[in-house]
N, C-alpha and C positions, 0 to 999 in steps of 0.2 A: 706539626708532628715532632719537631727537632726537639721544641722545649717540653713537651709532655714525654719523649722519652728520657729525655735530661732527668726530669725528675724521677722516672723509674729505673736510669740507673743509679742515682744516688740512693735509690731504698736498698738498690744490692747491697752499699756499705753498711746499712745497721746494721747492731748488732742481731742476731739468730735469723738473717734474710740471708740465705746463700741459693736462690733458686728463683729466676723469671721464667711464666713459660706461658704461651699463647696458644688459644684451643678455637678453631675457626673452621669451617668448611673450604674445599679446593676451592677456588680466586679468589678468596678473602684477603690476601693481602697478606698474610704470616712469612711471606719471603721477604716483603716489602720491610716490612716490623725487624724481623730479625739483622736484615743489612745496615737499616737503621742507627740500632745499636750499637752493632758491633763498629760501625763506623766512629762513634762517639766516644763508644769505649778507647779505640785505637787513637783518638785527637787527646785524648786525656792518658796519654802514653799506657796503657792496658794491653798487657800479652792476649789476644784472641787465635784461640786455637779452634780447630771446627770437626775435630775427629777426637773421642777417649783416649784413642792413641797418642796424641800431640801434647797431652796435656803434660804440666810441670807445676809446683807449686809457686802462686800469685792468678795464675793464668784464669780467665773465663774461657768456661768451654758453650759456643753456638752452636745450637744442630738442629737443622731443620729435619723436616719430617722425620723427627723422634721414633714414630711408631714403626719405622724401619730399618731401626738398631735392633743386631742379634742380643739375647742373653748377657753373653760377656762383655758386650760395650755397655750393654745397660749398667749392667753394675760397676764398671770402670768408670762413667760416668755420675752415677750415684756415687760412692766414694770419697769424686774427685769433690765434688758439692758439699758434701760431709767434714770433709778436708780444712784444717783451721786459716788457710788463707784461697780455695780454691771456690767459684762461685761457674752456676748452669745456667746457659738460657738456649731453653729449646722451642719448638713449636710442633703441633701435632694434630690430626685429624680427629673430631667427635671419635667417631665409628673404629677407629683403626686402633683403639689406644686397648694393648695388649696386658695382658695380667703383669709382667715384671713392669711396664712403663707405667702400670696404676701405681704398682709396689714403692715405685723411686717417688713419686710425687707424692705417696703418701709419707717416707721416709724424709725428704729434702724439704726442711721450712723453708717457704717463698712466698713469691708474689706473684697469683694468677690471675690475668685476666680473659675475654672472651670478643674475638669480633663479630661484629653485626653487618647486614648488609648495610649499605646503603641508604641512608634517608633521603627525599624529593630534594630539598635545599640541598645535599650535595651531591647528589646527579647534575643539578643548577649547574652548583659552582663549574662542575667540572666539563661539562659542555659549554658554558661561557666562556671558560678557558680554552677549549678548545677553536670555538667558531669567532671569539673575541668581539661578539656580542652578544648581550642578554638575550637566555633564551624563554621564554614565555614559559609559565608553568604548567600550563596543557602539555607541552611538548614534554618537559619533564617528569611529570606524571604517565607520561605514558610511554616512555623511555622505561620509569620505575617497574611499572608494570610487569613490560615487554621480559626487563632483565632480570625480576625479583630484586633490585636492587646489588647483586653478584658484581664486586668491583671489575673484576675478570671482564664480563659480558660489558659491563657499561663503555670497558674502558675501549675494547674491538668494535662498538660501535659508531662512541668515539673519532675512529681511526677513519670513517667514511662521512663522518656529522655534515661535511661540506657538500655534500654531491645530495641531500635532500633527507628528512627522516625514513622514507619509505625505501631509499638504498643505504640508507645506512643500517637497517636491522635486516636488512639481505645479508650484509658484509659480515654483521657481528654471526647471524645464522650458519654461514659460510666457513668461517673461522671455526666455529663450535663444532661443523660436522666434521672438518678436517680432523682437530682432536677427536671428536668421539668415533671414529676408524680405528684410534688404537686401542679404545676400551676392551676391553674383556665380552665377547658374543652377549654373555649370559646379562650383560647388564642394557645395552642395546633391547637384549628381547624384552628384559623387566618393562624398561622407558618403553616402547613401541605395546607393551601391552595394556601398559596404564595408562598411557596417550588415548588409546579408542575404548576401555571397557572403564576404567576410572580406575582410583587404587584398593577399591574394593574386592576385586574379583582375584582373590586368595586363592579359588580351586583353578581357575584358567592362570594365573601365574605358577602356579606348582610343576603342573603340567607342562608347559613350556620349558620350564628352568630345571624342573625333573627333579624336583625337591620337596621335603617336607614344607607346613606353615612356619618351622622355624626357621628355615633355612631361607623362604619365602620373606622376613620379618627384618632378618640380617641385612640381604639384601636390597630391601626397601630401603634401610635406615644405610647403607652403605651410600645407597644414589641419594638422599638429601645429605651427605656428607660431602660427596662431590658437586653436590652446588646442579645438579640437575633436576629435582623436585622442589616442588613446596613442602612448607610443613603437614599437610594433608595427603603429601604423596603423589599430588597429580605435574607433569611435567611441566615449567616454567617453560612461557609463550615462545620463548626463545629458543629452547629447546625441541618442542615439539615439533617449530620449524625447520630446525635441522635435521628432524628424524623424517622428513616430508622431501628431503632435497637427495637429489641424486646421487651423492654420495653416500646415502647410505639405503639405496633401494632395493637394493639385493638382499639386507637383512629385514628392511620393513618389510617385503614381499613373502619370502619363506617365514617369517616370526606368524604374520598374517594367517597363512594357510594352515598354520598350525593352533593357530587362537579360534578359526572358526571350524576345524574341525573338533575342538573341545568345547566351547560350546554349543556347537548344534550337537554334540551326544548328550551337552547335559540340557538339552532344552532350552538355553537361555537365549534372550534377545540377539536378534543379529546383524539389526539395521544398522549400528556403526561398524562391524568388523563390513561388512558389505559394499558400504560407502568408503574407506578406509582402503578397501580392494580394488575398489573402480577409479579409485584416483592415482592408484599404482597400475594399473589398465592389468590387472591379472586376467587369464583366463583359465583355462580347465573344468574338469568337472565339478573341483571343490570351489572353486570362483562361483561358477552356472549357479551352484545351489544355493550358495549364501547370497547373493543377487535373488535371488528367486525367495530363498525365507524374508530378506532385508523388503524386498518390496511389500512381499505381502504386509509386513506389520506396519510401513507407512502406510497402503491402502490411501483409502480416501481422506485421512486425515492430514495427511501431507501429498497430494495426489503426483506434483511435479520429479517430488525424489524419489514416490513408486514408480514413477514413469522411466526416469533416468536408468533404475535399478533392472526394471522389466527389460529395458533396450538392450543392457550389458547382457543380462542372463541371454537374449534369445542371438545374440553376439558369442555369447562361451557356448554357446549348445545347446543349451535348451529347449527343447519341443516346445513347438510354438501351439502347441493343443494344449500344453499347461499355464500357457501364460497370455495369451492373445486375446480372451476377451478383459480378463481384468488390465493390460496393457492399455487398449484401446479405449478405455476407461478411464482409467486415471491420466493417460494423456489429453481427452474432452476438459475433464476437469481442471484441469493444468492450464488451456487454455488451447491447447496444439490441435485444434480441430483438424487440420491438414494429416496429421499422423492418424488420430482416434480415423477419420473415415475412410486411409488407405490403408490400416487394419482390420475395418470391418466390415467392409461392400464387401470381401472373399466371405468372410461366416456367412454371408447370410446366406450363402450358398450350399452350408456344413449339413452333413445328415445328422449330426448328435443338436439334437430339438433346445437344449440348454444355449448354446451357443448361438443359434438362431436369434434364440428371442434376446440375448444379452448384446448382439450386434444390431439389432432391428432397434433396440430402445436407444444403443446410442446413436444412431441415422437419425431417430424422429427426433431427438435431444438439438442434435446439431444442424438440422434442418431447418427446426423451426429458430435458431439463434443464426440462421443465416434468411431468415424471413419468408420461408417457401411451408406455412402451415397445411395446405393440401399435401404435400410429401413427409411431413412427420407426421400428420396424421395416420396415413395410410403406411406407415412403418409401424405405427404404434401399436396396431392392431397384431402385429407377428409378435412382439415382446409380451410383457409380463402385466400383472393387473392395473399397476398403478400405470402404466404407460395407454394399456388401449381407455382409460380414462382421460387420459390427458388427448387421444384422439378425438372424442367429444369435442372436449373445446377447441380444437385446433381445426373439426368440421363447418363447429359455429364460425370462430372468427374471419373462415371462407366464405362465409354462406351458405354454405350446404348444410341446410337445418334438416332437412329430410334425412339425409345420412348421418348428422350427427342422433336421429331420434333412434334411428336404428340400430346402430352402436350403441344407445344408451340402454337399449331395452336387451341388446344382447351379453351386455355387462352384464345387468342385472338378471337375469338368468341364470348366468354362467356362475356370481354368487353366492346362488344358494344351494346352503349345505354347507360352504367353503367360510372358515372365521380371515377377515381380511387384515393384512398386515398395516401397522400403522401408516405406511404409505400407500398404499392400496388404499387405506379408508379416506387419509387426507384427499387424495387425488379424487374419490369417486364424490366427495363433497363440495372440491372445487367447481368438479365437472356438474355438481347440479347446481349450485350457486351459479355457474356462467348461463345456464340452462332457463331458471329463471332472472337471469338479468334483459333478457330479448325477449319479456313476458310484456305484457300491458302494464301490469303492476311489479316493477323491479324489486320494492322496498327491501324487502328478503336477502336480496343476492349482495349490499355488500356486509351487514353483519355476519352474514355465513361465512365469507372472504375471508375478513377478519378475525375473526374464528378460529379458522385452518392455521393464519400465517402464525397468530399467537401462540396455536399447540404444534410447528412446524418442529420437526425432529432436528438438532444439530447436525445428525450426522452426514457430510456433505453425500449428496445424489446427483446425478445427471438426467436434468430433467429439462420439457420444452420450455418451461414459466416455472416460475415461484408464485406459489400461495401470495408474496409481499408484493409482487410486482401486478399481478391482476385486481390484488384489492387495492392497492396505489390508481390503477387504472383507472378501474371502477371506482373510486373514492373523488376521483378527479371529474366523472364525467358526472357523478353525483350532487354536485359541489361541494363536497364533503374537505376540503383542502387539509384540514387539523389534521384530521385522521387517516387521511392519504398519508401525511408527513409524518406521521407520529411512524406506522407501519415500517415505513420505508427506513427512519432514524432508526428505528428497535431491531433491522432484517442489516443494515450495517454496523450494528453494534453488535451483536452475535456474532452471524461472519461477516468479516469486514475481506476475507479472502477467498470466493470460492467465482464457479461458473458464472453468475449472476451479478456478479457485485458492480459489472460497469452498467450495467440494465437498471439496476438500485440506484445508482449515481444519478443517470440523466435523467431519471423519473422524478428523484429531488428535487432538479434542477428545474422539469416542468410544472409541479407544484411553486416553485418557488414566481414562476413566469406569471402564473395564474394569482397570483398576490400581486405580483408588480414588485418581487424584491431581485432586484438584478443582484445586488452583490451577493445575496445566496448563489442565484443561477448561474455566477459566472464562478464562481467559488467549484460547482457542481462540474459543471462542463470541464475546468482545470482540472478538477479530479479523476473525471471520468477518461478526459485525453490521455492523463499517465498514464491508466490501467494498461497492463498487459491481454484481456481479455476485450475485444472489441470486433464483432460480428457485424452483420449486414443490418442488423436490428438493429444494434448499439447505435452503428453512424449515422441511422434514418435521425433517431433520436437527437443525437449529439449536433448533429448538422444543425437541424428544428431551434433547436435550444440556443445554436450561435446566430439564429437568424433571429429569434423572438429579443435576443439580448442588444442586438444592434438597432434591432428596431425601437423598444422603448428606450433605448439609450439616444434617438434622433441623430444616429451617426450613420447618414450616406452610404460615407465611403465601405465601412465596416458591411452595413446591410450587404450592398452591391454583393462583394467576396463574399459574403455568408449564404445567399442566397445562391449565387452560382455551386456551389460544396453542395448547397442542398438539395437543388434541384436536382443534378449530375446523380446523387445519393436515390434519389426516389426513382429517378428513369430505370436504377438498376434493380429496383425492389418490389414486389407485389403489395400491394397497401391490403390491407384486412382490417378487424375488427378493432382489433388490439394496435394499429398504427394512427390512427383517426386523429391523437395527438399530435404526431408532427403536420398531419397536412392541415390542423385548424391557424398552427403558426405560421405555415406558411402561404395560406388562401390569402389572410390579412398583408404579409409582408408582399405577396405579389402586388395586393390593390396597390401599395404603398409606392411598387417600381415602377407601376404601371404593367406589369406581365401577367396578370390574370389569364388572359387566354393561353397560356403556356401549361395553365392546369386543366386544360376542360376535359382532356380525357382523361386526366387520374379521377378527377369529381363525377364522369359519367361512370368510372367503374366501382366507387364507393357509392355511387348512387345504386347502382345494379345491387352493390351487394348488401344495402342497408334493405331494398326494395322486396328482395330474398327474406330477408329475415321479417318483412312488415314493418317495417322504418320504428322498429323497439325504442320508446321516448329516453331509454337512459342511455342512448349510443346516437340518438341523432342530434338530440339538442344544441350538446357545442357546436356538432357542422355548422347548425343556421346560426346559432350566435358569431360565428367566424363568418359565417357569410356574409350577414349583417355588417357588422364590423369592415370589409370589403367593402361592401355597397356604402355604408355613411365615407370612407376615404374617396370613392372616386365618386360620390355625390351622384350615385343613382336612385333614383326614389322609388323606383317602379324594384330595384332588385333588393330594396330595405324593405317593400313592402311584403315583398312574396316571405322572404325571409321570417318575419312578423306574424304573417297569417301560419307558416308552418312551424314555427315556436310556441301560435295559441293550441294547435291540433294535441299537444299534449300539456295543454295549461292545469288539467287538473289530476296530473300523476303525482307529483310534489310537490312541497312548497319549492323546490330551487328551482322547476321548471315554469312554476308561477310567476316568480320574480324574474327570469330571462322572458318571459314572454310578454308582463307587463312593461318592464323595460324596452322591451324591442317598440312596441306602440308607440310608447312615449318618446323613443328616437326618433319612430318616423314620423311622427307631430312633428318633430321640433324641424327633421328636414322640412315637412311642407309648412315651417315657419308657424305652427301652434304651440307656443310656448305658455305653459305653465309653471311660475317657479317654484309653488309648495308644489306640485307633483314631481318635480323634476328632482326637487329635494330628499323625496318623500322615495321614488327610485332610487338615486343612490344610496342613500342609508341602509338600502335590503340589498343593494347591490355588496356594499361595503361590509354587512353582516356575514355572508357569505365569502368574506373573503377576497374579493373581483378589489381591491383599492384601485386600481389605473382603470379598469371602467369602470368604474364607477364616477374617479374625476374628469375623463375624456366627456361622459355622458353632460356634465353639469359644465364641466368649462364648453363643450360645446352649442351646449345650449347658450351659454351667455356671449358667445358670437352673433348669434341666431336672434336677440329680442334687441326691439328697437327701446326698450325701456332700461334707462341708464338704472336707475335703482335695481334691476330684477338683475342684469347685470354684475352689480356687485354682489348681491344677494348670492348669484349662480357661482361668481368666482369662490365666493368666501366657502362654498358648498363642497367647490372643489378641493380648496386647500384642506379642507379637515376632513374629508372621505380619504384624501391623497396620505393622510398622516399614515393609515400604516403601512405605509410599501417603503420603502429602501431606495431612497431615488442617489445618483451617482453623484449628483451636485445637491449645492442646497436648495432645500423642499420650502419656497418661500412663496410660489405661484404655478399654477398649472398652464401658463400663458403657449408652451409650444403645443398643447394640446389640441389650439384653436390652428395651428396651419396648416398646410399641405406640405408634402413632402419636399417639394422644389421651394418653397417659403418656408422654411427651415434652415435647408443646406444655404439660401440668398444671408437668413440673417446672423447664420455662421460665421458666414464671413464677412459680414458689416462689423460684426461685434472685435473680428479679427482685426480690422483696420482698413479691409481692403476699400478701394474705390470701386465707382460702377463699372470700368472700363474691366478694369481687374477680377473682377466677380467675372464677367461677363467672359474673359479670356478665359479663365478658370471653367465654367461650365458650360462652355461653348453658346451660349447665347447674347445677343445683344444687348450694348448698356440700355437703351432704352426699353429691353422686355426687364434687366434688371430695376432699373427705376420704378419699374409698374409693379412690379413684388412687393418692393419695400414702399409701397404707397397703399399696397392691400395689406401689408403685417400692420402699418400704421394702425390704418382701421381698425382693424379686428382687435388689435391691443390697445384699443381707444387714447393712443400716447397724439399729447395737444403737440407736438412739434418735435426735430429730428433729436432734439437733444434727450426728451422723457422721450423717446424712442429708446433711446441708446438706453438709458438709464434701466431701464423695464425689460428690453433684450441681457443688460449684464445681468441683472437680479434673476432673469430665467433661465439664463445658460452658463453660470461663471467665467471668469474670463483668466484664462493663465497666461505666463510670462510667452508661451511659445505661437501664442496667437490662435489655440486651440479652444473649442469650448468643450463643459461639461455639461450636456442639457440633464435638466428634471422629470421631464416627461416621460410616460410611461406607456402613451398612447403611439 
């Protein structure tokens, strides 16, 4: 700085330069510049005087904030510049610079320049200076940000850099409000009204500051002169925080009341004066109502911040008759089912018949996302069209087919004559699509699904199911896996935030189960545990999903814990039509712990209620494929068969129920040891068509356990590895070889691979070396390895082997 003004006082000396002067906004640094000088001046022996008064000939006269000389100094000044030995250096505000201070500058040849804020490199410099190590340029960019670059603000931040960035822009904020207490009211209300409506709103600043546009205009360009706007007028970050902090809440509060009583006369938006008020916790009548406009226009589109806003309002006053069904609503939405249902169990008690039905839809909404379909149905029936539609399905997925035909016929009555709203019509489509899904011939019900979710309206609703999540359903019990996932990717791409989205999540994630791609599934399940929305349904799901993951992952310990979450999950839940997915993942994971009989009575009450509906082929299929599944783990043949004969009972509704049913046969050949390898091949491949990749390889690697023919053996492995190829295995996909063990011949050669000894195994899973030795002398076998070492070798190749003694199996079985 020293030598750059070195050389601008040496331009004072030409000839016709008798005038320096500096034009910056308030903390640009113009105090800084001018001490500068005059310092310079004075080491180079130069009389500096700092008032027109002082002056004499030779002298320079310094004077800061120029725009605050009267008249007669002006020209005293001017003069003295004019003067054949006298020279000026002043400094002065854009904004402030008055008709005589235009007049002198236009009068006095000189040399003017202009400060700027701040660039990121020297924000740098000057917090490395500060903390006396480099500071990252993330940090400085967002210092730059924070301050506009305003040397002033940089430097108050500055002054806290040590104690962390997030207290240090408290400190600089802190500092700022201190100062802006002295401002002028009028310029406070400007900033506090351009902080929430932006610097657009010309008639609500008039109004407030009780001035014309021009006057309105002055004032704008007054605050970017003091360095508290941007060039667009709207409050720099730093600023706005200061107008948020207690020292100045007494004027954001009355500025407040006065901005939303001007525009709620002119009609204008009111969702930020509202929010802007609830964060200064105002109350009153004029609070009550701008809370009460602010919510409504967030509605359903922003459901959480009409919630927050409805709470204030019936908090300031507000009759809770004007706000209490749309409240309870958008808090369901939001996720607050605890709030939406101890606002709405009173309505449904209301004599005004609107209220009724507006608290009854969101019961059956919240009902059924707490897994109790008998109770939203029969809620659904007091609400509105689209809801006693969605009671329909919510009869079926009971079983109560008789009442839901009831219901269907009395919709349709009620009808006609009536043109039905796009929800109403999606809803009464869905409901006939589920209607025909428990038909003998489904084929129908998931294109109609499909259908619906495609032309599904954005605008969030609170509703039992989503159009995406029944046809995901039914897409899955279909075999339909693309287009289950395709549904499901296209209902979270739309909204990725509403009621449904953690339902959307795990239903991915079960699709992704049914391929065999764990890192989808677990991907799924991560996503779906963040969610803030997660219901009694969700965790049936989520639970399912952490046990199907552990399971093809051949990770014990993991299973065990996932299993226990999930069982605990289901004691507390009514299984229905629409749950049949978690309990097919967890039939198989019981064979797996050996706790099968821990389900018999969830399986006798999904039997009752499949047996309700006439055991419908596109809802019972998976059960026996999972049953089956079951019975090949704990090698009962008598319970693969029964399985098998009731998979053939609907062998000719589809081809997918063709293919699970001829596959089931050819399983349990292979258990009574009839192995054929073109057929076995010949199964997977349609298994694999469909999507199944991990049964598919389970089917073929365990057939090649099962034949005493070394060729058909390789044959069956080779089958495996490339039916295996599309699933997503955790390790690498080089053999299906854990496919072929048991559950406890798995966890043994876990830990063979680990390093352990048989002693050690055996301490570890409580059994004896010698029942361990007998394990790894039947993994032997079954992996046809000639000796301990191709043992080892053919264990690393299937399970990877890491530094921690851990493995990562392939398997998907």
């Amino acid at each position: 700085m020293s030598r750059r003004f070195g050389e601008l006082i040496d331009a004072l000396a030409r000839p016709g330069v008798s005038r320096l002067s500096v034009c910056a906004p308030a903390g640009h640094g113009k105090s800084a510049v001018l001490a500068e000088v005059a310092a310079q001046l004075r080491a180079t022996g130069v009389h500096v005087v700092y008032t027109p008064e002082e002056t004499d000939p030779g002298s320079v006269l310094v004077v800061d904030d120029a725009h605050r000389l009267g008249p007669d100094q002006l020209d005293r000044a001017r003069d003295h510049a004019l003067s054949p030995s006298g020279s000026l250096v002043l400094a002065y505000r854009p904004d402030a610079a008055t008709a005589k201070l235009r007049a002198l500058l236009d009068a006095t040849p000189g040399l003017s320049f202009t400060l700027s804020p701040l660039a990121v490199d020297q924000v740098t410099a000057i917090l490395t200076a500060r903390l006396g190590i480099p500071v990252p340029d993330a940090v400085a960019r967002r210092v730059h940000a924070y301050t506009g670059g305003v040397p002033r603000y940089v430097a108050w931040l500055g002054e806290a850099v040590h104690e962390g960035q997030a207290a240090a822009e408290q400190h600089a904020a802190t500092r700022l409000a201190d100062f802006m207490v002295a401002l002028d009211p009028p310029m406070v209300w400007l900033l506090t009204v351009t902080d929430v409506c932006g610097p657009g709103a010309v008639d609500v600043l008039g109004h407030v500051l009780g001035t014309s546009r021009v006057g309105v205009a002055d004032q704008i360009r007054s605050a970017q002169a003091a360095a508290l706007t941007g060039h667009d007028g709207t409050p720099l970050p730093v600023v706005a925080r200061a107008l948020r902090s207690e020292r100045l809440s007494a004027y954001r509060s009355a500025t407040l009341h006065v901005i939303a009583e001007a525009r709620h006369r002119a009609g204008h938006s009111m969702r930020h004066v509202a929010e802007a008020l609830l964060a200064c916790g105002a109350t009153g009548s004029t609070a009550a109502a701008t809370y009460l406009a602010g919510a409504r226009e967030f509605g359903r589109d922003q459901p959480d911040r009409a919630a927050a806003l409805y709470a204030a309002a019936a908090e300031a006053g507000a009759p809770f008759v004007e706000l209490g069904p749309q409240w309870a609503e958008t808090a369901a939405l939001s996720g607050d089912f605890d709030t939406a249902m101890r606002l709405a169990e009173p309505m449904l008690a209301s004599a005004d018949e609107q209220i009724r039905s507006a608290a009854a839809g969101i019961g059956a909404a919240v009902a059924a996302h707490r897994a109790d379909l008998v109770r939203s149905a029969e809620l659904g029936l007091w609400s509105d069209s689209a809801s006693r539609h969605h009671a329909v399905i919510g009869f079926i997925g009971a079983g109560l087919v008789d009442r839901a035909r009831e219901v269907s016929k009395a919709n349709a009555d009620r009808a006609v004559g009536v043109p039905p709203t796009a929800m109403a019509d999606a809803a009464a489509r869905t409901a006939s699509a589920i209607e025909q899904s428990i038909s003998a011939q489904p084929a129908r019900a998931l294109p109609a699904l499909l259908g619906v979710a495609a032309l599904a309206v954005t605008e969030r609703r609170l509703l039992p199911d989503s159009p995406a999540a029944l046809a995901a359903i039914t897409g899955v019990h279909s075999g339909e896996l693309a287009l289950a996932h395709a549904v499901l990717d296209r209902a979270l791409t739309v909204s990725a935030e509403d009621a449904h989205v953690t339902r959307h999540r795990v239903l991915l994630g079960m699709v992704a189960l049914a391929h065999g791609n764990t890192s989808a599934a677990r991907d799924a399940a991560d996503s779906a545990r963040g969610s803030r929305w997660r219901e009694t349904r969700d965790e049936l799901f989520l639970t399912a999903l952490e046990v199907g993951i552990a399971r093809r992952q051949n990770n014990p310990t993991a299973l065990a814990a996932a299993w226990r979450d999930a069982y605990q999950t289901m004691m507390a839940t009514r299984l229905d039509l629409f749950t049949l997915l978690p309990l097919t993942e967890l039939l198989v994971a019981a064979a797996r712990l050996g706790e099968s009989p821990r389900l018999r009575t969830h399986l006798d009450q999904v039997e009752q209620l499949l047996a309700a509906l006439h055991y419908p082929p596109l809802w019972t299929t998976n059960l026996r494929w999972a049953q089956l599944h079951a019975a090949v783990l704990n090698d009962d043949r008598v319970a693969a068969g029964t399985a098998a004969s009731e998979l053939g009972l609907h062998a000719n509704t589809s081809r997918y129920t063709d293919v699970l049913a001829h596959a089931a046969r050819t399983w349990t050949a292979v258990l009574g040891g009839s192995i054929e390898p073109a057929e076995v091949a010949a199964v997977a491949d349609d298994l694999h068509a469909f999507g199944l990749h991990g049964d598919a390889a389970h089917l073929a690697a365990h057939a090649a356990t099962r034949t005493l023919d070394r060729a058909a053996t390789v044959t069956l492995l080779e089958t495996a590895r490339r039916v295996r190829g599309g699933a997503d295995a955790a390790g690498p996909a080089v053999t299906n070889a854990t496919a072929l063990l048991s559950g406890r011949e798995v966890e043994v050669a876990r830990l063979v691979v680990a390093g352990l000894t048989y002693k050690q195994i055996g301490a570890r899973l409580y059994i004896s070396g010698k029942t361990v030795e007998h394990h790894v002398a039947k993994v032997r076998t079954k992996l046809g390895a000639t000796d301990r070492r191709d043992l080892l070798r053919r264990l690393r190749d299937a399970f990877g082997h890491d530094p921690d003694g851990e493995v990562s199996p392939t398997s998907s079985a």
